[in-house]
VOLUM-557380 format. One line per 8 residues: number of its first residue (from 0); their letters; for each residue x, y, z of C-alpha. Coordinates in steps of 0.2 Angstrom, whole numbers, plus 5000, padded with zeros to 4 digits. Example, Ala and Ser with C-alpha at 12.3 -4.5 7.8 and 13.67 -1.06 7.14 Angstrom:
<rs>
0	as	5062/4978/5039 ~ 5068/4995/5036
</rs>
This chain:
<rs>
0	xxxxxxxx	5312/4949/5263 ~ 5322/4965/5268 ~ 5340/4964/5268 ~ 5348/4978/5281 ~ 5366/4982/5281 ~ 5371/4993/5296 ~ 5387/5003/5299 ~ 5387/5012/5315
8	xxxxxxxx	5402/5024/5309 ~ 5395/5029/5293 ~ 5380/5041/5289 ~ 5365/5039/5276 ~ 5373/5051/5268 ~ 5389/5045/5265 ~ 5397/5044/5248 ~ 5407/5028/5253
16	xxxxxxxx	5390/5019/5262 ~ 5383/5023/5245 ~ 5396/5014/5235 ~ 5396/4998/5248 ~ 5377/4997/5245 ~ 5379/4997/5225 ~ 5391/4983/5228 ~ 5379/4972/5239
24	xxxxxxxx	5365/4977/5226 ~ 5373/4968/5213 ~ 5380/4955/5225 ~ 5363/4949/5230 ~ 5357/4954/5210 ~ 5366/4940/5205 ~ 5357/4926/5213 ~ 5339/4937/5217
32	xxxxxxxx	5337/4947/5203 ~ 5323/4955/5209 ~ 5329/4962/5222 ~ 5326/4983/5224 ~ 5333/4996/5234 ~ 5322/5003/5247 ~ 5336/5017/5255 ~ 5353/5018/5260
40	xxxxxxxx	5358/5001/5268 ~ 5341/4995/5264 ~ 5335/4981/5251 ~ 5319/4970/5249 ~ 5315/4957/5237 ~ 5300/4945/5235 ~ 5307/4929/5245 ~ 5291/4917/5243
48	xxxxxxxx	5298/4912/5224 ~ 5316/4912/5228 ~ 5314/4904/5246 ~ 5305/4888/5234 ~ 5319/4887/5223 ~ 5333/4887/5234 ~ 5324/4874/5249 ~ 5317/4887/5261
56	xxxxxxxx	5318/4906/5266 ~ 5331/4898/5282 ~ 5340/4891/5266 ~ 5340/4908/5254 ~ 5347/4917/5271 ~ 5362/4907/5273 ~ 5366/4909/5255 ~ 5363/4927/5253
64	xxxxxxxx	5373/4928/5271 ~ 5386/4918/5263 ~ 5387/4928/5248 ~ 5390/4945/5257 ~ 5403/4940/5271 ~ 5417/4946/5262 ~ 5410/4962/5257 ~ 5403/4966/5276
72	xxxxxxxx	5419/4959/5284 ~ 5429/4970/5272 ~ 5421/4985/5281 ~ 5414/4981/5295 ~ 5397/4981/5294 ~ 5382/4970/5298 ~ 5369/4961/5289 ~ 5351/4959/5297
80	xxxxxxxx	5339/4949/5287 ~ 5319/4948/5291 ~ 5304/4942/5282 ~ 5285/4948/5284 ~ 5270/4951/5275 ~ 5274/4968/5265 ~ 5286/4982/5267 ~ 5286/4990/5281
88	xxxxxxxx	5282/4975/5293 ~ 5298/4967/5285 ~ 5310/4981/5288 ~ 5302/4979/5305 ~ 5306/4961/5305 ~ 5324/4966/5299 ~ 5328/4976/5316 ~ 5322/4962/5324
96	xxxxxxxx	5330/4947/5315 ~ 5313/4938/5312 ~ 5306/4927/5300 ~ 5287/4930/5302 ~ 5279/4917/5295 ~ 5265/4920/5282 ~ 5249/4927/5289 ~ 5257/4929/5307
104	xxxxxxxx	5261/4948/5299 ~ 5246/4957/5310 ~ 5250/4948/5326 ~ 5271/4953/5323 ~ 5266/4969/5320 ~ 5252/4971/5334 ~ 5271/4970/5347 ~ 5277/4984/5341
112	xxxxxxxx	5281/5001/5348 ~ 5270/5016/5342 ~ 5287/5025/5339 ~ 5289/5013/5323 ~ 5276/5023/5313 ~ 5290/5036/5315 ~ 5278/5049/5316 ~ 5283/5060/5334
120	xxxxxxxx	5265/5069/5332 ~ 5254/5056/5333 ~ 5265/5045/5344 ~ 5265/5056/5358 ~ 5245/5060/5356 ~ 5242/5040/5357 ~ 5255/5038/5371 ~ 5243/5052/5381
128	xxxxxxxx	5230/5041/5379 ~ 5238/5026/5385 ~ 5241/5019/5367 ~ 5257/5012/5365 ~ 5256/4998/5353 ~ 5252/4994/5337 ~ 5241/4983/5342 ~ 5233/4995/5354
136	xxxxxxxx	5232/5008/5338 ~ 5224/4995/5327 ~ 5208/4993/5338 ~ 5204/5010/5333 ~ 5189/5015/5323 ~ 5196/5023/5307 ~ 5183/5036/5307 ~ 5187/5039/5326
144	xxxxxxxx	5207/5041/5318 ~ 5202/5052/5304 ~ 5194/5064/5316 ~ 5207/5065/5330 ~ 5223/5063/5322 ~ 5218/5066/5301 ~ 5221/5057/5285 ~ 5240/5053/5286
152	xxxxxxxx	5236/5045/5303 ~ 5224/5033/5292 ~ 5235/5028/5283 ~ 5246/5023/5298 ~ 5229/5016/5305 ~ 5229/5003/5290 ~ 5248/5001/5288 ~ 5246/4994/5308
160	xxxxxxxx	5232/4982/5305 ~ 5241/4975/5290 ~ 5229/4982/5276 ~ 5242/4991/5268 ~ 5259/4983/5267 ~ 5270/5000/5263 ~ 5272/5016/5276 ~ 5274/5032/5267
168	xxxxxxxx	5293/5037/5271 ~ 5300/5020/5269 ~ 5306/5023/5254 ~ 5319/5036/5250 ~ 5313/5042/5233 ~ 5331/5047/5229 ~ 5341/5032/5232 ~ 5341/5025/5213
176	xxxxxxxx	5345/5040/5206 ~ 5360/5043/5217 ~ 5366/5025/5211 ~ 5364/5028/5195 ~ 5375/5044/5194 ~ 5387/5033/5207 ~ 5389/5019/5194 ~ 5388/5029/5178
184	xxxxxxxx	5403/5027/5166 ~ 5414/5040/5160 ~ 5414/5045/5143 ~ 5426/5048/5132 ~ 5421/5061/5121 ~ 5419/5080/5130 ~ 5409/5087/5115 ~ 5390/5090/5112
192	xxxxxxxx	5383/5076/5101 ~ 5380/5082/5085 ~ 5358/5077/5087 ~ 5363/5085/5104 ~ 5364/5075/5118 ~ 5374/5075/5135 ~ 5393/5080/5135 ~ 5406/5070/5146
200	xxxxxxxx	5404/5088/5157 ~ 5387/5085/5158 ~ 5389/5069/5164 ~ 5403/5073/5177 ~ 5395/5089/5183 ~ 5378/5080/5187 ~ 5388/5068/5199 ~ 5397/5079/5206
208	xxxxxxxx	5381/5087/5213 ~ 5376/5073/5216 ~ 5390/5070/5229 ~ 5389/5086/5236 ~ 5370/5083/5237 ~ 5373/5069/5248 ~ 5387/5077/5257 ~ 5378/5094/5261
216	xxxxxxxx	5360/5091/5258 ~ 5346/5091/5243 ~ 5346/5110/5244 ~ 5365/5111/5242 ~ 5364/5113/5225 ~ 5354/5124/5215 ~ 5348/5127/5197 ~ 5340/5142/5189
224	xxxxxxxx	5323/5139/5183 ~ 5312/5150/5174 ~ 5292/5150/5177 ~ 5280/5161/5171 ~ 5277/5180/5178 ~ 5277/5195/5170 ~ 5294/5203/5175 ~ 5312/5193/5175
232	xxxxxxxx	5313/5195/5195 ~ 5296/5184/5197 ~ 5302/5172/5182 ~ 5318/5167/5185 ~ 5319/5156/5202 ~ 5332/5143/5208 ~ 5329/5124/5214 ~ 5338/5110/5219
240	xxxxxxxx	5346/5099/5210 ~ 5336/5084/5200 ~ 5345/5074/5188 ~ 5327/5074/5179 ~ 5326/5092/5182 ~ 5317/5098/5166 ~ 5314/5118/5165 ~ 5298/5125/5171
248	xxxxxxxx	5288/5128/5156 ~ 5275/5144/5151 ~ 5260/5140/5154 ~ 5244/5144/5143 ~ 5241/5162/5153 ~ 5243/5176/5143 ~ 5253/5185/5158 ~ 5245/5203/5150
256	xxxxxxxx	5258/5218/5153 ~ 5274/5205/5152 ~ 5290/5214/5148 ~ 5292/5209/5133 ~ 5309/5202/5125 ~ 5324/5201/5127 ~ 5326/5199/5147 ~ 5339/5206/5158
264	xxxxxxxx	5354/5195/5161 ~ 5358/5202/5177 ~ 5343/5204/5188 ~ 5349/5216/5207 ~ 5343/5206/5222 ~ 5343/5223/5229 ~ 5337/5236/5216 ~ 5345/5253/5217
272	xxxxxxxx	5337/5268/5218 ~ 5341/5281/5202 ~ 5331/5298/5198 ~ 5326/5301/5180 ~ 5328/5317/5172 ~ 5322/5326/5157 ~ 5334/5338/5145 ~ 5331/5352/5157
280	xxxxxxxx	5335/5343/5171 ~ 5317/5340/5180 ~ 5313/5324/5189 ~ 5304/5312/5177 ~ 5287/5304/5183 ~ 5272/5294/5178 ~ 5257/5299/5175 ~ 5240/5297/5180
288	xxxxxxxx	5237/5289/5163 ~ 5254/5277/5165 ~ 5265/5287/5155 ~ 5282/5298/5156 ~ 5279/5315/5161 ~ 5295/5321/5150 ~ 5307/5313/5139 ~ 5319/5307/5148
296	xxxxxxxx	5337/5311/5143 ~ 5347/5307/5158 ~ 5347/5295/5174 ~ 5360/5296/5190 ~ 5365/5283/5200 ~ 5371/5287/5215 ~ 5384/5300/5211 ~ 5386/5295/5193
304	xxxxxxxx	5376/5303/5176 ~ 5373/5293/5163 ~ 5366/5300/5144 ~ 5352/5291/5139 ~ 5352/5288/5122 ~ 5336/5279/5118 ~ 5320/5269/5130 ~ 5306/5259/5126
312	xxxxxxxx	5289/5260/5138 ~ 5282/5263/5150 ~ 5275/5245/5153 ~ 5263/5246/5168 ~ 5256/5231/5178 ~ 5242/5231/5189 ~ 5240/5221/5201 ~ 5222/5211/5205
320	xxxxxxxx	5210/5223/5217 ~ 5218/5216/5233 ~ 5234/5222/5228 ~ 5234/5238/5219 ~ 5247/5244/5229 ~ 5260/5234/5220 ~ 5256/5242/5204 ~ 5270/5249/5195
328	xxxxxxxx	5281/5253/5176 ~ 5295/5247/5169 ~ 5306/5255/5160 ~ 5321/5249/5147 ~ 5336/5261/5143 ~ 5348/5260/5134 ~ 5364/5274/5140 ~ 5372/5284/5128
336	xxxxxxxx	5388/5272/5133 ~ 5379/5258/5125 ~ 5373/5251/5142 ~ 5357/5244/5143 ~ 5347/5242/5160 ~ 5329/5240/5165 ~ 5321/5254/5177 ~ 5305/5251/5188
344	xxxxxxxx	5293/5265/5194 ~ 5284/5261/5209 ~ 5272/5277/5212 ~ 5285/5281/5224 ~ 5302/5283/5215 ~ 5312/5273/5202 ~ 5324/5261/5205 ~ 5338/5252/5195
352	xxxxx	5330/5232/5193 ~ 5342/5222/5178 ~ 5353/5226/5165 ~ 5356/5218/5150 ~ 5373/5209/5148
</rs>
């Protein structure tokens, strides 16, 4: 059985929507506890069980009807109930209002529009070939599907005949997650455990992205990650927002020429160029061996000198045969201020890439 709660002025991504489904959730929890949400509005539970114990799926829909006019009437929304054999057909069923009875699920199914698959591509092709049912789709040969329309379209090709009950892109992967951090509790305390732990901040900043997430998009919100490379500028990336985002670990690699530790704080989206010189004031290379031509003693940054009062490198990386022109040396300095920054040599000049908060 799929429960569908529609409100025509609200969006799936609506904080409020959100908070009206958790409410119906529990609602319906309390009489079908098995019940599952299957995305915004959306619900199914396993009605075969339930329908027995209450006297009859008609019966279990009055109830659950019943049980949610308050709430729906409260905010003007709808409730559409349907019943089929898996998934997909019963959210189907839902739209329709329909209780298919049991092993009628492939004829229910065979009605419908190609358009329910929800996939434009394949849609179109079949409506070209004067395919525009289910049903129609169904009568396929899977092997003549897999070779004009590919694997995904098999999958379609067995949700259609009723092989398989669930459509990839039913389910929106995300919608527990954003319940949970809709429902969670405040807490009291605003420090750090002492075996570690989440802090109340944690707890309030991860639903707040949350909100904004569901406002403003998944990509709305974005965390620094770091993965493995060989220089801070491949390392450090940014992602969305996961409440089970867990940092992106080393691998096993031994990521030869790494710059070694620590790594810059602050890495330029746009590195600057700077010229290196030596105590008598010649421009500072590398060599063909990978070294520093001189000793270097001062760098200028645009119209500024700087004293250098110690370095460490060259570290040169190589790149694989089919991209040696991204070969190149960094270069760590440390200015006679006490400011340390990161150079890079490209075989073309030098450029100013971090710098070490």
């Amino acid at each position: 059985m799929v429960l569908w709660i529609r409100d025509a002025r609200s969006k799936s991504n609506d904080v409020a929507a959100l908070r009206i489904f958790a409410e119906a959730l529990s609602i319906v929890g309390q009489r079908c506890p098995f019940v599952e949400p299957v995305r915004l509005g959306v619900m199914a539970l396993p009605v075969r069980s339930v329908a027995r114990f209450f006297g009859g799926e008609l019966a279990i829909c009055d109830l659950l009807r019943d049980d949610l006019a308050e709430l729906l009437e409260h905010h003007a929304m709808e409730l559409h109930i349907g019943i089929a054999d898996g998934l997909f057909a019963a959210v189907l069923a839902a739209s329709h209002e329909e209780l298919v009875a049991a092993g009628e699920t492939p004829s229910f199914l065979a009605r419908q529009a190609i358009e329910r698959l929800h996939r434009p591509e394949i849609a179109e092709l079949c409506q070209r070939l004067g395919i525009r049912t289910l049903g129609a789709f169904a009568m396929l040969d899977e092997d003549r599907v897999l070779e004009r329309f590919g694997l995904d379209a098999v999958h379609c090709h067995r949700v259609a005949r009723g092989v398989e009950p669930e459509l990839v892109g039913v389910r929106d992967p995300d919608i527990i997650k954003r319940l949970h951090l809709l429902e969670a509790p405040e807490i009291a305390t605003t420090q750090v455990g002492f075996f570690g732990g989440t802090s109340a901040r944690d707890e309030r900043a991860q639903r707040i992205a949350i909100r904004l997430q569901s406002h403003f998009g998944a990509s709305s919100v974005q965390v620094a990650l770091d993965k493995p490379g060989r220089d801070p500028a491949e390392r450090a990336i940014f992602d969305a927002f996961a409440v089970e985002q867990q940092t992106v670990l080393h691998d096993s690699a031994p990521w030869p020429a790494r710059l070694p530790t620590p790594s810059p704080m602050t890495i330029f989206t746009r590195p600057r160029d700077i010229q290196l010189f030596d105590e008598f004031d010649q421009a500072i290379g590398i060599d063909g061996a990978g070294l520093l031509s001189a000793t270097p003693a001062v760098y200028r940054d645009g119209g500024s000198r700087y004293g250098i009062a110690a370095w460490a490198g060259p570290w040169p990386v190589t790149g694989p045969w089919w991209r040696q022109q991204q070969r190149k040396n960094r270069l760590q300095i440390l200015t006679s201020s006490g400011c340390a920054v990161l150079a890079s040599h490209d075989g073309r000049g030098w450029q100013l890439v971090g710098r070490y908060d």
